[in-house]
LUMPAZA-605280 format. One line per 5 residues: number of its first residue (from 1); their letters; for each residue x, y, z of C-alpha. Coordinates in nm, 2 decimals, decimal comma, padded with zeros to 4 digits. Example, Ala and Ser with C-alpha at 12.3 -4.5 7.8 and 13.67 -1.06 7.14 Angstrom:
2
1> AS> 01,23/-00,45/00,78  01,37/-00,11/00,71
//
This chain:
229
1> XXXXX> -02,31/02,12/-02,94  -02,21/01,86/-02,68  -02,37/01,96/-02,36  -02,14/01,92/-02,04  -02,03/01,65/-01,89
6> XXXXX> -02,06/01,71/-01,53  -01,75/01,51/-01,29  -01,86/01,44/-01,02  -01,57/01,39/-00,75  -01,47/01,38/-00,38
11> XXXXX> -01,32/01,80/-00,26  -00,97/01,59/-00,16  -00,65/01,70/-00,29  -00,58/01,38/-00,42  -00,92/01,35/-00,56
16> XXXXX> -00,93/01,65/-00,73  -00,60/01,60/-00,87  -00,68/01,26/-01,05  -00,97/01,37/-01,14  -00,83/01,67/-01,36
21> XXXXX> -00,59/01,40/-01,54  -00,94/01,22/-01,59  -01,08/01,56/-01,70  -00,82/01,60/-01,99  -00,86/01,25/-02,10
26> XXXXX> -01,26/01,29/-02,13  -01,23/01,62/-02,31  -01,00/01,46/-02,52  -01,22/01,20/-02,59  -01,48/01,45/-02,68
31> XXXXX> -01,23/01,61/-02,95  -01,30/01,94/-02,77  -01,04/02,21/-02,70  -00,87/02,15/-02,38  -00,88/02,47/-02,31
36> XXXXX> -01,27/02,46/-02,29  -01,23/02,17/-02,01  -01,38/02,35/-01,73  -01,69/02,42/-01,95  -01,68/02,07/-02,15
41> XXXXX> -01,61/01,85/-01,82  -01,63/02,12/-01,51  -01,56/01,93/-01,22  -01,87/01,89/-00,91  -01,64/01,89/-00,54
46> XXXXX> -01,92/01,65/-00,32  -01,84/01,61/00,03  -01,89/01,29/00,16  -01,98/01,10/00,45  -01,66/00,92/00,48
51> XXXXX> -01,44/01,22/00,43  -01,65/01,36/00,70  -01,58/01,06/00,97  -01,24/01,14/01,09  -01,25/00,96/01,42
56> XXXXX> -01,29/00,59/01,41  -01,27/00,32/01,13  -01,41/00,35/00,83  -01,55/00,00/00,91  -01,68/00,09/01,22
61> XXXXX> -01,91/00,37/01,05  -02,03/00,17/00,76  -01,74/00,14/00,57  -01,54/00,25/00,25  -01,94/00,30/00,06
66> XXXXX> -01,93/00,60/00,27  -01,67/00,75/00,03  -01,89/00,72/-00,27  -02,23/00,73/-00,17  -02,32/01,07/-00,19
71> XXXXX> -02,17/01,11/-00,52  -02,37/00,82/-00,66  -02,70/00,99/-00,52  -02,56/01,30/-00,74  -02,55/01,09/-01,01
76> XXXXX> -02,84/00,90/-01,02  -03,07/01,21/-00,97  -02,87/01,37/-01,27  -02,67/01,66/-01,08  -02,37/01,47/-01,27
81> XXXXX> -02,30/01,29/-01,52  -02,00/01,08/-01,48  -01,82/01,00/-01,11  -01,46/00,91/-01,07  -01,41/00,75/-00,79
86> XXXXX> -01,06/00,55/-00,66  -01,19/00,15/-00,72  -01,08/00,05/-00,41  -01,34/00,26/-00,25  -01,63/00,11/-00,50
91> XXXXX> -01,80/-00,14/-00,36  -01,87/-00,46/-00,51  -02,24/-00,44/-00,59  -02,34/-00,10/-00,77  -02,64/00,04/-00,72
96> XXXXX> -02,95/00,05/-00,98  -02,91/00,24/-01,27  -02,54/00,31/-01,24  -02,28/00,11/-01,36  -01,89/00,08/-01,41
101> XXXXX> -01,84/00,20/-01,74  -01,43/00,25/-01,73  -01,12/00,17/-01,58  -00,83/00,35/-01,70  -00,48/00,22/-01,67
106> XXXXX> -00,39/00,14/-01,33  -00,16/00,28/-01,15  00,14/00,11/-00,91  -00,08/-00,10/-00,68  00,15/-00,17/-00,45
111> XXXXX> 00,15/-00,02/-00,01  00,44/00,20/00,04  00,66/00,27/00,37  00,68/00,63/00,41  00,93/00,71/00,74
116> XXXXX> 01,15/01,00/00,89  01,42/00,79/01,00  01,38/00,40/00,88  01,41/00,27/00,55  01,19/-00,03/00,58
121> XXXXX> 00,94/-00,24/00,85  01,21/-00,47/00,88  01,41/-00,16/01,02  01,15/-00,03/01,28  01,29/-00,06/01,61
126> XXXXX> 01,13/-00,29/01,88  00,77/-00,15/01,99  00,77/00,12/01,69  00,48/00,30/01,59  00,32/00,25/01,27
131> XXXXX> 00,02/00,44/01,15  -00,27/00,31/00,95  -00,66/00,29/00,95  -00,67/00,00/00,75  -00,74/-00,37/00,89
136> XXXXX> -00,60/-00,50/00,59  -00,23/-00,30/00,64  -00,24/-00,35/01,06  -00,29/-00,75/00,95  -00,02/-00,76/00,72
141> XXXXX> 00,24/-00,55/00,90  00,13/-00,75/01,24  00,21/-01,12/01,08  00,57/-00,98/01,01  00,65/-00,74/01,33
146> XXXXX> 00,41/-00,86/01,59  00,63/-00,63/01,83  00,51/-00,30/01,59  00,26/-00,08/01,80  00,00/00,02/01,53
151> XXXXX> -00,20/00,34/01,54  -00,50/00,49/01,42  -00,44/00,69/01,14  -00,72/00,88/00,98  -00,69/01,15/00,71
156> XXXXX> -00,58/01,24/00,33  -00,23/01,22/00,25  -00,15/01,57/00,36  -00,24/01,49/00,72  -00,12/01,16/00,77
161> XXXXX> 00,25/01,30/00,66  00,18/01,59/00,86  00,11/01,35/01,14  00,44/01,16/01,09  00,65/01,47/01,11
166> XXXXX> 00,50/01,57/01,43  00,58/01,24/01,58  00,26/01,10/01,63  00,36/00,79/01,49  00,75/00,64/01,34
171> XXXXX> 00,62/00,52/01,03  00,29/00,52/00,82  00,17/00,31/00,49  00,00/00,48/00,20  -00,11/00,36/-00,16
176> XXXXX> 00,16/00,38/-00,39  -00,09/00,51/-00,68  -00,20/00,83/-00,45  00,12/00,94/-00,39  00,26/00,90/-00,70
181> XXXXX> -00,04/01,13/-00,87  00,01/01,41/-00,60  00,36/01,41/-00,73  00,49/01,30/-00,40  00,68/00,94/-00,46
186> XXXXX> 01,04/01,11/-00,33  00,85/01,03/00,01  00,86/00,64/-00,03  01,13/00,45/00,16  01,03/00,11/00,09
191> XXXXX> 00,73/-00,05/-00,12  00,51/-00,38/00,08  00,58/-00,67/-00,11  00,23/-00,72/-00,29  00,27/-01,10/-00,28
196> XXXXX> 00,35/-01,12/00,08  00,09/-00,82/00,11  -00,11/-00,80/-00,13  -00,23/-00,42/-00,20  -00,63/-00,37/-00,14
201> XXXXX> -00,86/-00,53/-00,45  -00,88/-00,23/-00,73  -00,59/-00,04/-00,53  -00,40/00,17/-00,82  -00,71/00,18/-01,04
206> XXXXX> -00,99/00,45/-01,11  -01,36/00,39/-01,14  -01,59/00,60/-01,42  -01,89/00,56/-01,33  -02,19/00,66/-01,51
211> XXXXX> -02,55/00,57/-01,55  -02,68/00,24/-01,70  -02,81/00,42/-02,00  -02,55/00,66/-02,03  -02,25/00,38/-02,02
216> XXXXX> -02,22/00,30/-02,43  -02,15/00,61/-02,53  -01,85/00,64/-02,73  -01,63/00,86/-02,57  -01,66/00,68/-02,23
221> XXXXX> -01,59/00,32/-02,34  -01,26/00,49/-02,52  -01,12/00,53/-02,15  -01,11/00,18/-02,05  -00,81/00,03/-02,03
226> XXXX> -00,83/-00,37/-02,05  -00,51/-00,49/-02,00  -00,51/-00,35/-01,61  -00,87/-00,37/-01,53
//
């Protein structure tokens, strides 16, 4: 009998929901019963470092590692087996011993404009707030409205729309990709150009990762998806 495969994921909402669609694919992969999934592939919640830091930059702290490091000490000492991760938040360099073993098909890379009462950035008023934690985003969104205020914005989805309907801020940007597996694309008003702002490197995609000598195993290369790697 195949012996578990042990997920390893972030406690998120958004996290845990991707990484149940992952869950059916692997015990699909496995030709086991989906309704065995929690026993084939039960899911390991690991709470991180980053999801821990909620008042400053990720950057200022270390970071986007901090997302995944915890779970790849999980993995490596063999409390899991795989570790889905989102790409964006895999750094370049892996550590030894584990490796990338699949991509599945990417999601919408794209930055979307999520607002109350404007339908773009081109229609913020002058001095509007716009909340974001990312460098990358404030950059962007600064080159075309240097007049935009931008805030702060720490959180999962969850708060960071909570956040927006208490006013904190007029309008916040979110990855496309998250919202659209929490089911929650009627939010969008607007989607970033990805030419004129290009989307964070791996944004849309998900990372497998397993160990170096776990990585050829049948079932796992079945789950990459080439043409959007």
């Amino acid at each position: 009998m195949q012996p578990p495969v042990r997920i390893g994921t972030r406690a998120s909402k958004l996290a845990q929901t991707q990484t149940r669609h992952m869950q059916a694919r692997i015990v699909a992969a496995l030709g086991a019963d989906p309704a065995d999934a929690d026993r084939v592939a039960p899911l390991v919640l690991i709470t991180t470092t980053g999801d821990r830091i909620q008042d400053r930059r990720l950057l200022e702290a270390g970071g986007k590692a901090l997302f995944v490091k915890e779970i790849e000490e999980a993995l490596l000492a063999g409390e899991i087996d795989v570790a889905i991760h989102s790409m964006k938040d895999v750094p370049a360099e892996q550590p030894a011993g584990l490796t990338i073993a699949a991509i599945p098909e990417r999601e919408d890379p794209r930055d979307a404009f999520v607002s109350l009462k404007w339908g773009s950035l081109a229609e913020l008023p002058q001095g509007a707030r716009l909340g974001t934690a990312s460098l990358r985003r404030q950059a962007q969104t600064l080159a075309d409205r240097p007049d935009l205020e931008i805030l702060m914005l720490r959180g999962n989805v969850d708060t960071r729309l909570r956040k927006l309907a208490e006013g904190e801020c007029d309008a916040i940007l979110l990855a496309k990709a998250g919202l659209n597996r929490l089911g929650m694309a009627d939010v969008v008003r607007d989607l970033r150009d990805p030419v004129a702002a290009p989307p964070a490197p791996g944004q849309g995609a998900l990372a497998i990762q397993s160990r170096v000598v776990d990585a050829d195993a049948a079932w796992l290369r079945s789950l990459h998806h080439a043409p959007t790697a």
